[in-house]
Structure formats: structure tokens, C-alpha cells
C-alpha positions as CSV (number, residue, x, y, z in Angstrom):
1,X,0.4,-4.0,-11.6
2,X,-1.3,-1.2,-9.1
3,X,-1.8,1.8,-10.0
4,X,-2.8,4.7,-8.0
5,X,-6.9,4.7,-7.7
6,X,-8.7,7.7,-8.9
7,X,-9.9,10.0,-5.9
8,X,-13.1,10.7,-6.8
9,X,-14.4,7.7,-8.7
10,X,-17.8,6.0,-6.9
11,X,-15.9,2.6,-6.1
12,X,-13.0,3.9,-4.7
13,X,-14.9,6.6,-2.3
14,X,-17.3,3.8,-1.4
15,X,-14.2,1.5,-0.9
16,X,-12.6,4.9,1.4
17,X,-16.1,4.7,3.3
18,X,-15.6,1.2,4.5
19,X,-12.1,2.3,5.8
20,X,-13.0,5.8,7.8
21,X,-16.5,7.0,7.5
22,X,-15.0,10.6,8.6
23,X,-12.3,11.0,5.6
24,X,-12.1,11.7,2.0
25,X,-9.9,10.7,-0.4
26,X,-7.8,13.2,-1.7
27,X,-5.0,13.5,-4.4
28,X,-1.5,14.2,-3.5
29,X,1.8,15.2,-5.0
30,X,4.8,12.9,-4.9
31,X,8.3,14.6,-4.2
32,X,10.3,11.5,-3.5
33,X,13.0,12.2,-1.8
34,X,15.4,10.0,-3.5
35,X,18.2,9.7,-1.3
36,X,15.9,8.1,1.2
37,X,14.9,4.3,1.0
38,X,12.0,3.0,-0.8
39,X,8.9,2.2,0.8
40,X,10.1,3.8,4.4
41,X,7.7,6.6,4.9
42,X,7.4,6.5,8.5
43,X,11.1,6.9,8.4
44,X,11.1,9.5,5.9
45,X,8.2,11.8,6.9
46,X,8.7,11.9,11.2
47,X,12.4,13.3,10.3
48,X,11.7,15.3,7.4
49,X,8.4,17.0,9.5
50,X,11.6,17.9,12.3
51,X,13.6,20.0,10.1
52,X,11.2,21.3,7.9
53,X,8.3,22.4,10.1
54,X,4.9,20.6,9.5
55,X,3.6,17.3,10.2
56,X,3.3,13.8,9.6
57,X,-0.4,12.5,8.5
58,X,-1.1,8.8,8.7
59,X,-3.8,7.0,6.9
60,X,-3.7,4.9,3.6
61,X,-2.3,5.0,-0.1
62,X,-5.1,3.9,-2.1
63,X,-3.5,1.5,-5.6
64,X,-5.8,-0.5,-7.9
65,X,-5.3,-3.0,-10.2
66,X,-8.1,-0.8,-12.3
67,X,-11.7,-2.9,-12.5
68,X,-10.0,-6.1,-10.8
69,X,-9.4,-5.0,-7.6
70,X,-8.3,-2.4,-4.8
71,X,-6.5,-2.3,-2.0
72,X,-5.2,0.5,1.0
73,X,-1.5,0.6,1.8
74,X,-1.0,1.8,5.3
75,X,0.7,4.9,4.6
76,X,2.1,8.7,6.0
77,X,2.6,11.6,4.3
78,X,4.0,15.2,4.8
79,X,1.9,17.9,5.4
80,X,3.8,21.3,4.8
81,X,3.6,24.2,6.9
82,X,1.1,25.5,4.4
83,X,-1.1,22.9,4.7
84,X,-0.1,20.8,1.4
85,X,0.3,17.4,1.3
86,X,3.3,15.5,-0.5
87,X,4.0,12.3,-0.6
88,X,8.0,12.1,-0.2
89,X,8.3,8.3,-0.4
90,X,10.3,6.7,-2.9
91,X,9.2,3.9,-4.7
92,X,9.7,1.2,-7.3
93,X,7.9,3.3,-10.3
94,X,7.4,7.0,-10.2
95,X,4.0,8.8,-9.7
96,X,3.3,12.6,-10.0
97,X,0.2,11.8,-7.5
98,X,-1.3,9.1,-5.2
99,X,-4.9,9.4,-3.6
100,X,-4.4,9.5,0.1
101,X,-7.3,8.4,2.6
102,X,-6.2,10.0,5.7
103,X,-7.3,8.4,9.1
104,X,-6.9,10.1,12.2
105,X,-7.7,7.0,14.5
106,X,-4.9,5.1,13.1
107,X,-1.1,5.4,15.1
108,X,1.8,3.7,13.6
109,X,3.5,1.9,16.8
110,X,6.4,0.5,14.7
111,X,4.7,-2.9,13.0
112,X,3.9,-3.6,9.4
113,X,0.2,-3.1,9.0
114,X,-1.6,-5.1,6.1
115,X,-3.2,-3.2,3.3
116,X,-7.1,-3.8,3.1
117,X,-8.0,-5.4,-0.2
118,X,-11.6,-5.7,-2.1
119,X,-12.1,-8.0,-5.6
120,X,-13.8,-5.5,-8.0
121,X,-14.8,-8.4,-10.2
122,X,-16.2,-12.2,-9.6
123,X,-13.3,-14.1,-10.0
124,X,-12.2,-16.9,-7.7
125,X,-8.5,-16.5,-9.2
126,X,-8.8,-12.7,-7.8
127,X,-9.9,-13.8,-4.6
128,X,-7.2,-16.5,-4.0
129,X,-4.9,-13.8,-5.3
130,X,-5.8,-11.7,-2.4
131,X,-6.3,-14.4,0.0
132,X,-2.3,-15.3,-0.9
133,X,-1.1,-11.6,-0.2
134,X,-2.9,-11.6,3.2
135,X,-1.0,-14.5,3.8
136,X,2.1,-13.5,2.5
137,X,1.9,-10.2,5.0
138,X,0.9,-13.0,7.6
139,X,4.5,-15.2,7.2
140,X,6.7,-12.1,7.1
141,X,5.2,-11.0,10.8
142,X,4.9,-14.2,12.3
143,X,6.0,-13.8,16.0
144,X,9.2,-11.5,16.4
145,X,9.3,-11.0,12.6
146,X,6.5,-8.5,13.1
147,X,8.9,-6.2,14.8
148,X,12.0,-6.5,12.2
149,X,12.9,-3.7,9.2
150,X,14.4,-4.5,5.8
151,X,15.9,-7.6,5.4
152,X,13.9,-10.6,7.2
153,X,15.6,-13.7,7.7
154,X,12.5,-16.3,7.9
155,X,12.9,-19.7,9.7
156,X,13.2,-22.5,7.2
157,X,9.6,-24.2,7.8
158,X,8.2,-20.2,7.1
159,X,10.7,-19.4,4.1
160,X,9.1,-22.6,2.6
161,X,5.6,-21.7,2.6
162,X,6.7,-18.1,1.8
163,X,8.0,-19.7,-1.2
164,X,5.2,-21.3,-2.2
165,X,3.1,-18.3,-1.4
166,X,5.3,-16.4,-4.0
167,X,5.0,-18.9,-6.9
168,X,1.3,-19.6,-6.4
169,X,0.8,-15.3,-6.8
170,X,3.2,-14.9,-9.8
171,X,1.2,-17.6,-11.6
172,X,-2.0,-16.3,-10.7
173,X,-0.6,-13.2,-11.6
174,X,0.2,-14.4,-15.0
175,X,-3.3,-15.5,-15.6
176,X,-4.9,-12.1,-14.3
177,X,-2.7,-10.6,-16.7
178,X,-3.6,-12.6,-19.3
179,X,-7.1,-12.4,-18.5
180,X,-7.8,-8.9,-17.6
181,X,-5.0,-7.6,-20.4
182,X,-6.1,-4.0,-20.6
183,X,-4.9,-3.5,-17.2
184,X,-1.5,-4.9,-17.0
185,X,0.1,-1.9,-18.9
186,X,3.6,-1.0,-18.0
């Protein structure tokens, strides 16, 4: 399970480094906006920016599976016309904050963008773990896939390996669980 990383902790700055040199991670409030869909923040922020003055900031959502591994989310956020950020984008589980790595040489032009992921530990289950994500982002933009929202209807010979994708990551996900227990909580 991800949680969001802690903004000023060495690994995740260093981590932040690697991704824009000229940034800083920062902390910032979530105000989902509940009406609105999960996950759809470049949905959510452009229109909400419109009517309610301010601006859309891209960069990344930093989440880490704390001492196994951390990863960016390509991300946008809402700053307000006095300058504070918000993060209005539903999710799964609730926040109060996420840390936020804004990057000012990134454009969103309307295609999934993989997260950036980095193993915190030596563990070949963690690395296959993130090898199988990268390919699991990999399937669902194959070709004109890369271009469709919501609901993705893969071709059979990609649903397959998508399949097998999945139940190769829940049982590693099992073990990492297993192995790593302190950092599973709910």
C-alpha cells in the first residue's frame, strides 16, 4: 500500500533531485472534490482553475511504500488565487496532504504518463514488482490505447498478458507484505 512520502525526508528529496534538479518537494492539502471522478486531475483542476481564478500546476505526487520503495505519479494540482496549493483529486483512500514535486518542464498533452519508481531496499521480488507495474502501464497504452480515458477495452492477445501481469503483482504483493509487515498497515 502507498502512502504519501514525507517532503522533507533525505531519500525522498534525493529521489525529487533525480526527477527536477530546480524543484522542491512540498506538502499540500487535499480538498477532493467528491463529485468529480477519481484519479482525473487534469480533468478536475483545468476546469476548476476557469471558474475559480488560479492555476493548474503540473509535476508529480510523490507515494511510498515506506523503506521498500518510491515512486512519482504524474500529477496536477490547484493553485489558488492566493498562491496555495490543494490537491482537489479524489481518490481511493483519503489524505489530509500529499507531497507534490512540481515540474515546470513537464506539459500534459492528453496521454497517461508512467510514474518513476526507485527499490529503497535490495530485493529482487521489489524489483520484479516494479519491473511488472512498468509493464502493466506499458499494455494499457499500447498503440491507440495510449490515447483512450476510463474504461479500456484491450485486445485479447494484450488482456492476456495484462492478466498475467496482474496475478504475478498481487502475489508478489502478498509476499512484500508478508515480508516487509510493518508497512502494509491499512
Amino acid at each position: 500500500m502507498l502512502f504519501p512520502a514525507a517532503a522533507t525526508a533525505t531519500h525522498v528529496v534525493e529521489f525529487c533531485n533525480r526527477i527536477s534538479a530546480t524543484e522542491k518537494p512540498i506538502t499540500v492539502a487535499c480538498q477532493p472534490m467528491l463529485s468529480e471522478p477519481e484519479n482525473e486531475c487534469f480533468v478536475i483542476v483545468p476546469e476548476h482553475a476557469s471558474c475559480h481564478g488560479g492555476e493548474q500546476i503540473i509535476g508529480w505526487a510523490i507515494w511510498e511504500r515506506p523503506g521498500v520503495f518510491i515512486e512519482a505519479e504524474f500529477h496536477a494540482v490547484w493553485r489558488n488565487p492566493l498562491g496555495e496549493f490543494l490537491c482537489l483529486t479524489p481518490r481511493p483512500r483519503s489524505f489530509e496532504a500529499i507531497t507534490f514535486l512540481p515540474d515546470s518542464n513537464r506539459k500534459y498533452h492528453g496521454r497517461q504518463v508512467d510514474n518513476i519508481r526507485h527499490a529503497l531496499v535490495k530485493d529482487m521480488d521489489v524489483v520484479r514488482f516494479l519491473f511488472l507495474a512498468k509493464r502493466r502501464m506499458e499494455i494499457l497504452n499500447t498503440g491507440d490505447l495510449a490515447d483512450q480515458h476510463g474504461y479500456i477495452s484491450l485486445p485479447k492477445k494484450l488482456e492476456r498478458e495484462y492478466f498475467k501481469v496482474m496475478k504475478e503483482m498481487v502475489r508478489l504483493e502478498n509476499r512484500l507484505a508478508t515480508r516487509y509487515p510493518s508497512h502494509s498497515a491499512s
